[in-house]
N, C-alpha and C positions, 0 to 999 in steps of 0.2 A: 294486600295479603298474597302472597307467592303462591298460597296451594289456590286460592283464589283464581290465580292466571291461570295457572298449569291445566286444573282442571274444570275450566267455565260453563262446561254441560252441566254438573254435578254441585258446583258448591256456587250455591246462590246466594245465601246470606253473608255478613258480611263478621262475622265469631262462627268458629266449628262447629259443625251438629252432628254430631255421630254418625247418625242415618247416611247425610250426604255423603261423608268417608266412604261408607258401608258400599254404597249405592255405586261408589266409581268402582271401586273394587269387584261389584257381584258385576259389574258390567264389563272389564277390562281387567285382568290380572295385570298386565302392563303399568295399570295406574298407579301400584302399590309399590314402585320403584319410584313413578315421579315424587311418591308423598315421600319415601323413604328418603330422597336426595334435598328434600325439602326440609323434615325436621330433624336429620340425625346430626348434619353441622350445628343445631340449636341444642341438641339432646349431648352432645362433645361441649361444648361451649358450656351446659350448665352444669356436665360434670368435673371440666378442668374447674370451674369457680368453688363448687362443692369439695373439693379434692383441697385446695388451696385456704381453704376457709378451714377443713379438718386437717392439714397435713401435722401436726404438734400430734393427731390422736396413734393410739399403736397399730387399732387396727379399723378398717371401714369397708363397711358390709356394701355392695353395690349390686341390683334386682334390678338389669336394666333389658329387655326384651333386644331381643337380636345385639346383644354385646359384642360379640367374637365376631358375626356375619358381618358386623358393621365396621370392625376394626376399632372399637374403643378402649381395648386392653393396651397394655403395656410390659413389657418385656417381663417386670417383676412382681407383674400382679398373680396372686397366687386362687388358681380360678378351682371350682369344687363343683363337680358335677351334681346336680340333684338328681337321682333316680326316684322313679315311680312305677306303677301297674300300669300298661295302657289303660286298661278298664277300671282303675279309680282314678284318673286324669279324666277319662271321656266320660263321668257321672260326674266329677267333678264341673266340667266345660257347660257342661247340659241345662244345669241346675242357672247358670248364669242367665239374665233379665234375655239379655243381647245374643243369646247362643247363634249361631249361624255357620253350620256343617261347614257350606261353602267354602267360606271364609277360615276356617281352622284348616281346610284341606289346604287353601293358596299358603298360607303362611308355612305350612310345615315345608310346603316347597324351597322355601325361602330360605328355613332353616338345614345348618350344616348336620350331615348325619348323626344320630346320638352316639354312636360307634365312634366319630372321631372328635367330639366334644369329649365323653367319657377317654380318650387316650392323653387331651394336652391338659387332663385336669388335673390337679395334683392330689386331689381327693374325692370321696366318694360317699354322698348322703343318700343315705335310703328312706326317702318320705314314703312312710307307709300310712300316714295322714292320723296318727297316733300324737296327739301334741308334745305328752312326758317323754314318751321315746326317742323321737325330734330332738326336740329340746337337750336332751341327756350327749346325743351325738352331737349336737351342735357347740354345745360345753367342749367338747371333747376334743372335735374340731377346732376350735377356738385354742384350747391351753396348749395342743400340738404346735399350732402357729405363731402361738407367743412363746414357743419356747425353742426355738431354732435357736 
């Protein structure tokens, strides 16, 4: 297992356990490029397959963490920003089993500005965490892009 090598203080077992992820990370901000360089060629790989397996479809929805920072887009992928509240994101974060401040702080590092995310998008959802209202714009979103 490669994250295995990479990181040998930390991952001991021989399948991933969160914690030990957790654990390189809360130890070494450093570490969370070795992992990145580790599963994003696997995370590219399962979505050219995914892509290829749906290409016949009109349209396919992709939720994939650090997309753009990773360079998994494609020229005519049509990307939509999701806007939110800082403070219904951070009650949302909070609420989770695994919250870990920390950790949300290294990653936002990671991630490219919202400022320049929200410019190369070509649309713009406003999650007010309202599911009908959601839903109603995503519709909407949706019939815009099938009707170019």
């Amino acid at each position: 297992m490669k994250i295995k090598k990479s990181l040998p203080k930390f991952i001991l077992s021989n399948f991933l356990i969160k914690n030990e992820i957790t654990n390189s990370i809360l130890d070494d901000f450093k570490n969370i490029k070795k992992i990145s360089k580790i599963v994003h060629p696997l995370v590219r790989k399962k979505l050219n397959k995914f892509l290829i397996r749906n290409r016949k479809k009109k349209m396919v929805i992709l939720d994939i963490p650090l997309f753009i920072e990773n360079n998994l887009n494609k020229k005519n992928d049509i990307l939509i920003y999701v806007k939110a509240r800082k403070s219904d994101i951070q009650k949302r974060l909070k609420k989770r089993k695994n919250y870990n401040k920390k950790i949300i702080d290294n990653l936002r590092l990671i991630q490219l500005p919202l400022a320049r995310k929200k410019k190369i998008s070509e649309f713009t959802l406003i999650n007010s965490f309202n599911s009908n209202k959601t839903k109603k714009d995503i519709i909407f979103i949706k019939n815009k892009i099938l009707n170019k």
